[in-house]
C-alpha positions in Angstrom: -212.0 -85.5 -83.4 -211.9 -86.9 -79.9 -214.6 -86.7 -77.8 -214.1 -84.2 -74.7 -214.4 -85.7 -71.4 -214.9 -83.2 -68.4 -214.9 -84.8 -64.2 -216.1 -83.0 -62.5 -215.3 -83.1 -58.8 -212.0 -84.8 -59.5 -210.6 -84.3 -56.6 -213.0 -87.3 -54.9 -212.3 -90.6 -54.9 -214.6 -91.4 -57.5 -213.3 -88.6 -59.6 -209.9 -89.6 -59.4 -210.6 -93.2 -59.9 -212.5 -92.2 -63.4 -209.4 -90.1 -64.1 -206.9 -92.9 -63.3 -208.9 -95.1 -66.1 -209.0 -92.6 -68.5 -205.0 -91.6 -68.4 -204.1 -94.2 -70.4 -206.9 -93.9 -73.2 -205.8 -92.1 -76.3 -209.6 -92.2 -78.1 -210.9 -89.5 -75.6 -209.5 -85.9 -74.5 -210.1 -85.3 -70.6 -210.1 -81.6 -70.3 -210.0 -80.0 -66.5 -210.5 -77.1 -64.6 -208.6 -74.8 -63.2 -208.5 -76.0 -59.2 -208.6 -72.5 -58.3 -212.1 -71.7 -60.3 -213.7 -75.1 -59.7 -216.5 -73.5 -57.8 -216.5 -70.5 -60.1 -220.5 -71.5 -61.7 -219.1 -69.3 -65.0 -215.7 -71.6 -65.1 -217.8 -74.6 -64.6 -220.3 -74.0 -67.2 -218.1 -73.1 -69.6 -215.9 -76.3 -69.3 -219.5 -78.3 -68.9 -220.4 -76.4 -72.5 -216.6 -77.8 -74.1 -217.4 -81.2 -73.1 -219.2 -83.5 -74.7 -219.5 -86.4 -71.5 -219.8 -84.7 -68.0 -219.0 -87.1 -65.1 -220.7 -85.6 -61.9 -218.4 -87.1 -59.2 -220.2 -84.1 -56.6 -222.8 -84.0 -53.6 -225.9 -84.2 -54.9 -226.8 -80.5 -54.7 -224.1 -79.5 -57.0 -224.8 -82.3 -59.2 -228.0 -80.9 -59.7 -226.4 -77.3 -60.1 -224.3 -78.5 -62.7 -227.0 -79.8 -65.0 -228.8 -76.8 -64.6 -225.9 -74.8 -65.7 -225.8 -77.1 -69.0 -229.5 -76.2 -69.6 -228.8 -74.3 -72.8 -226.3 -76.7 -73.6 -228.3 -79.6 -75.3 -224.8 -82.1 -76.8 -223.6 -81.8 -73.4 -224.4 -85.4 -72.0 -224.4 -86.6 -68.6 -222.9 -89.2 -66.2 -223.9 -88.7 -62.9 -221.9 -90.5 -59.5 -224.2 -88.8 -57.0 -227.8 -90.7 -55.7 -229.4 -87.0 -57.4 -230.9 -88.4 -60.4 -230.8 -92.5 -59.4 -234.8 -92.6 -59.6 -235.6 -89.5 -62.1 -237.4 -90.4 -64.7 -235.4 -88.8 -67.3 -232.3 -90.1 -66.7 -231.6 -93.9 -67.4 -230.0 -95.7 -64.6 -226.5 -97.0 -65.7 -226.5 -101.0 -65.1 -226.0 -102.3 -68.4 -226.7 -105.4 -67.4 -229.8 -105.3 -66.2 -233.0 -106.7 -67.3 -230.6 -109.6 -69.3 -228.3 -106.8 -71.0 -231.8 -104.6 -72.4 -230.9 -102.1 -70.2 -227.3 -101.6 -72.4 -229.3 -100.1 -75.2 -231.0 -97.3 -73.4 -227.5 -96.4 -72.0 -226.3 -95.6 -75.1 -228.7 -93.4 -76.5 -229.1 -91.9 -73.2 -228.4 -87.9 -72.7 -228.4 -88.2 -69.6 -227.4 -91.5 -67.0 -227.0 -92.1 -63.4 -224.5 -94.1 -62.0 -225.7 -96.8 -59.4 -225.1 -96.9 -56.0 -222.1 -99.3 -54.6 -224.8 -101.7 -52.4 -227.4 -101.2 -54.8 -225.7 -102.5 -58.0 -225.0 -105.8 -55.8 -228.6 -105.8 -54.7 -229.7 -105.5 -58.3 -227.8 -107.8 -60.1 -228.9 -110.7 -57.8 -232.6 -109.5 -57.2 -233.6 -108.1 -60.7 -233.5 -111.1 -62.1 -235.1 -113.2 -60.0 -238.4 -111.6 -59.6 -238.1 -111.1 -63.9 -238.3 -114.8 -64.1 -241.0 -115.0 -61.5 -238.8 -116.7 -58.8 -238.7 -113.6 -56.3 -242.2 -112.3 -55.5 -242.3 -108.5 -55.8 -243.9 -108.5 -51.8 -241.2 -110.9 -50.4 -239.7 -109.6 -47.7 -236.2 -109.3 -48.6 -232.7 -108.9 -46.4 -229.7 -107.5 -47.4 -226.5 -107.2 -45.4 -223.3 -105.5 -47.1 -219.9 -105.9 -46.0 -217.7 -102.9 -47.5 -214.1 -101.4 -47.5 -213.9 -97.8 -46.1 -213.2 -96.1 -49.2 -216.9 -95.6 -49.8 -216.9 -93.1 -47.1 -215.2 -90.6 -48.7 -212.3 -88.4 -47.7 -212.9 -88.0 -44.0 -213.5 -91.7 -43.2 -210.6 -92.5 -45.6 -208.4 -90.3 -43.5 -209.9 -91.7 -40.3 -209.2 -95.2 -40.8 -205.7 -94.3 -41.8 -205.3 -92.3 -38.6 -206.2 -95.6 -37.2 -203.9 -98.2 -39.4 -201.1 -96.0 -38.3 -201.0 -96.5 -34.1 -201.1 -100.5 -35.1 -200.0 -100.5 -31.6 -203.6 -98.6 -30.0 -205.3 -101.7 -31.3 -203.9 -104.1 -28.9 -204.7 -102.1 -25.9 -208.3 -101.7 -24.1 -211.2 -100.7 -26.0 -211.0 -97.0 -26.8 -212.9 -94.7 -29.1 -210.4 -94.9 -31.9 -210.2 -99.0 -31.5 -213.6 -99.0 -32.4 -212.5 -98.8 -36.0 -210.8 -102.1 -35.6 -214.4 -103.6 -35.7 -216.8 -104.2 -38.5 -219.1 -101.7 -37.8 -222.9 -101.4 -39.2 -224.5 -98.5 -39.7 -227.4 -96.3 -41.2 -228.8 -97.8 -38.5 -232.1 -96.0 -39.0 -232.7 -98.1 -41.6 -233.4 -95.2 -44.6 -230.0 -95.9 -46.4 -229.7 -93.3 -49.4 -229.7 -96.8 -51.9 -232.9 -97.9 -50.8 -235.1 -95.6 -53.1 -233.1 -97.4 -56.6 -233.2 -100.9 -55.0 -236.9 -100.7 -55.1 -237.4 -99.2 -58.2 -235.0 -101.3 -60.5 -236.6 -104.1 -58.9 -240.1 -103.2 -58.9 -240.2 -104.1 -55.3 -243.8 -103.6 -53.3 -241.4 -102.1 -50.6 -237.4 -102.1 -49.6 -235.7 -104.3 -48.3 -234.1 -104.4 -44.3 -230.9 -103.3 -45.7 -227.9 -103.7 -42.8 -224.8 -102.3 -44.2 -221.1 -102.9 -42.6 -218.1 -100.7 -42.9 -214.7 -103.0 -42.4 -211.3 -102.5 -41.9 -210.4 -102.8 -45.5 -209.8 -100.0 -48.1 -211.9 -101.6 -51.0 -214.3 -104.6 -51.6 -217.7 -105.6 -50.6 -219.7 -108.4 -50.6 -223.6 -107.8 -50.7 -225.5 -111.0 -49.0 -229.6 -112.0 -49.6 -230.7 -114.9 -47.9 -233.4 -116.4 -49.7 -236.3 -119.1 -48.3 -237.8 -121.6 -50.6 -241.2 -121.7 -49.1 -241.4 -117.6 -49.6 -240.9 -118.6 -53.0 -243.3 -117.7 -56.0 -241.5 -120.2 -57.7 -240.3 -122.7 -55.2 -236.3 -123.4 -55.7 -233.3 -124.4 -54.1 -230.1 -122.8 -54.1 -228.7 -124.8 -57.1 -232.1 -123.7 -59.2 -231.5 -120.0 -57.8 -227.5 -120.2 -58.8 -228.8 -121.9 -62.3 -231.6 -119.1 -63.0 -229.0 -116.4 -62.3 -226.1 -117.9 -64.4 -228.4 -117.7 -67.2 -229.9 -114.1 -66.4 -226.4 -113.1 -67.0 -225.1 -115.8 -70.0 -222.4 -114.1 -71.9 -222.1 -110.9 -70.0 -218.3 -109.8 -69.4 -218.5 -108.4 -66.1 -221.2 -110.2 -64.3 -220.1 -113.6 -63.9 -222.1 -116.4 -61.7 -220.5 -119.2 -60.0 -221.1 -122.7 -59.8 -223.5 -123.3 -56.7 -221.2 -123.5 -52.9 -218.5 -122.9 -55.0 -215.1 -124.0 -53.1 -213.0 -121.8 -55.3 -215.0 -118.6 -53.8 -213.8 -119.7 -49.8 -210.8 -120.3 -48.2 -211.3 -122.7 -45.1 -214.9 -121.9 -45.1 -214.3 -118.0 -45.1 -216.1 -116.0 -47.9 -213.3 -114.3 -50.5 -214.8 -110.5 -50.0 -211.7 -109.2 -51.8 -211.2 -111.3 -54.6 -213.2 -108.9 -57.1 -210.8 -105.8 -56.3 -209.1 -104.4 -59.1 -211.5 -105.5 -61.4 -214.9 -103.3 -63.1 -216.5 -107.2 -62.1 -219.9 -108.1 -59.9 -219.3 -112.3 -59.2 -222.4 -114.0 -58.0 -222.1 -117.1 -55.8 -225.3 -118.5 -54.7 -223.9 -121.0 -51.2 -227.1 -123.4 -49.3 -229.5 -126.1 -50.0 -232.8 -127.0 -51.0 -234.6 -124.9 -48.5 -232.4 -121.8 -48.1 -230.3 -120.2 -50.0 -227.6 -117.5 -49.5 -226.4 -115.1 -52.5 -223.5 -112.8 -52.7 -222.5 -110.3 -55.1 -218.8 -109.4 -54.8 -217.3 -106.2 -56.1 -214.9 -103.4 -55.9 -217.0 -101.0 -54.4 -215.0 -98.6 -56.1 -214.8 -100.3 -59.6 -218.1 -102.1 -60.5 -219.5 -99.7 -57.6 -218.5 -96.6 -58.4 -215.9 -95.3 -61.7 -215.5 -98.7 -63.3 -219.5 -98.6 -63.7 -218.8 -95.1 -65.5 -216.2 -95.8 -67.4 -218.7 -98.6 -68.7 -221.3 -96.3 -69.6 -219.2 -93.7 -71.1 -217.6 -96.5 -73.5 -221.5 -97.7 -74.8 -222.4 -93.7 -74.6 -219.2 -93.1 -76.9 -219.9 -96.3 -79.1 -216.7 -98.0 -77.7 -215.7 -101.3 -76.7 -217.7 -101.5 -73.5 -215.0 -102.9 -72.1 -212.4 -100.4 -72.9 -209.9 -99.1 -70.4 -211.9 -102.1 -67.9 -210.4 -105.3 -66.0 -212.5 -108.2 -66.3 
């Protein structure tokens, strides 16, 4: 029998991005909801209670309501989208990858598993490993600036910056409010991003990082960037020793793939590729500098690796699949 797969909150971009995965599969059976009951709680536990993988592609208040609705539901298993359970200690936090590939085997045995954030699972990938091979110091005072595409903003800023693409014209003419849009533009400016709590705590970080993400003028793709300085070092290294230490934290792994240090393949007349990971469920590590300072980026499709290509992953180890099933490497 196939397993059941139930997404709930389909109708996000997340959600539909999980569901656009899984319409080709033929080993699982996605079931749905009737749209007109999908905030019924008796329609949605019962479809929860059918399933036997739950992706939570909700706010994180009705993530949490739909657990509690699969309370006497104990085969019913989890895979959550929302920052709700991202630092709970009973759930397991769904980067494979992490801590070199050890974290794959609590995945799938897991009941329950979070999803990581978009900017975190760059941050991650490049700073986990690091301080596991006593390179990073837990205390150093790390940076972090993301560049990302708009879809991360959901529905409203989706259909904002499409409002904008469309009067190509307004762009040309004097500053306005809408030609602000044309702009990268940074933001949670208070510096108390909703990421921060899981980029410590995968990290084991003495405290977050200064974390400066950027919203562009591009649908999907971001590059997360951590400049690094040798004498901060615990370990003291240049970028080619950073590049070399992270090319074989990740050895082998299919969708974590580290470049050769100042790769010229990863620029085009000196200009970053931010967009060349799109499409793909991939996170690809460049590590650019020189002895004293190094710069490393994590590229991905914010919503691939970032978002329901992570999923997918997850459900395929949950599921005993190819983890690479119904994935672009």
């Amino acid at each position: 029998m196939k397993p059941k797969i139930f997404v709930d909150g389909s109708e996000g971009t997340t959600g539909l991005e999980i569901n656009e995965r899984l319409a080709s599969r033929t080993d699982v059976e996605v079931i749905s909801i009737d749209p007109a009951a999908r905030k019924d709680p008796a329609a949605r536990k019962a479809m929860i209670s059918s399933a036997d993988i739950v992706f939570l592609c909700l706010p994180d208040a009705a993530s949490k309501e739909a657990v509690a609705l699969a309370a006497d539901c104990p085969k019913v298993r989890f895979l959550d989208a929302s920052t709700a359970h991202r630092t709970a200690a009973d759930w397991v936090y769904g980067l494979p990858e992490l801590y070199r590939g050890r974290q794959r085997a609590a995945v799938k045995t897991a009941k329950r598993v979070s999803v990581p954030g978009c900017h975190a699972s760059g941050f991650n990938l490049i700073v986990s490993p690091l301080v596991e091979a006593g390179i990073l110091p837990r205390d150093y005072p790390l940076t972090c600036t993301s560049l990302t595409g708009f879809s991360g903003g959901g529905k409203k800023l989706i259909a904002a910056y499409a409002e904008n693409a469309a009067s190509v014209d307004a762009r040309q003419a004097k500053e306005s409010t809408q030609d602000q849009r044309v702009a990268p533009r940074p933001y949670a400016l208070g510096l108390t991003h909703k990421h921060l709590p899981e980029m410590k705590a995968v990290c084991g970080l003495a405290q977050p990082p200064v974390f400066v993400p950027i919203i562009g003028d591009f649908y999907r793709g971001m590059a997360v960037c951590i400049p690094l300085e040798r004498r901060l070092l615990a370990k003291p290294c240049g970028a080619k020793e950073i590049a070399a230490a992270l090319a074989e934290a990740y050895a082998g792994e299919r969708f974590v793939r580290v470049a050769e240090c100042n790769a010229a393949a990863e620029v085009d007349e000196g200009f970053f590729r931010t967009l060349s990971s799109n499409g793909t469920n991939r996170c690809d590590i460049t590590v650019f500098g020189h002895e004293e300072q190094a710069l490393v980026i994590a590229r991905l499709d914010n919503l691939g690796k970032g978002a329901s290509g992570a999923a997918v992953q997850c459900m395929n180890l949950m599921l005993g699949f190819d983890e690479s099933a119904g994935l672009v490497s």
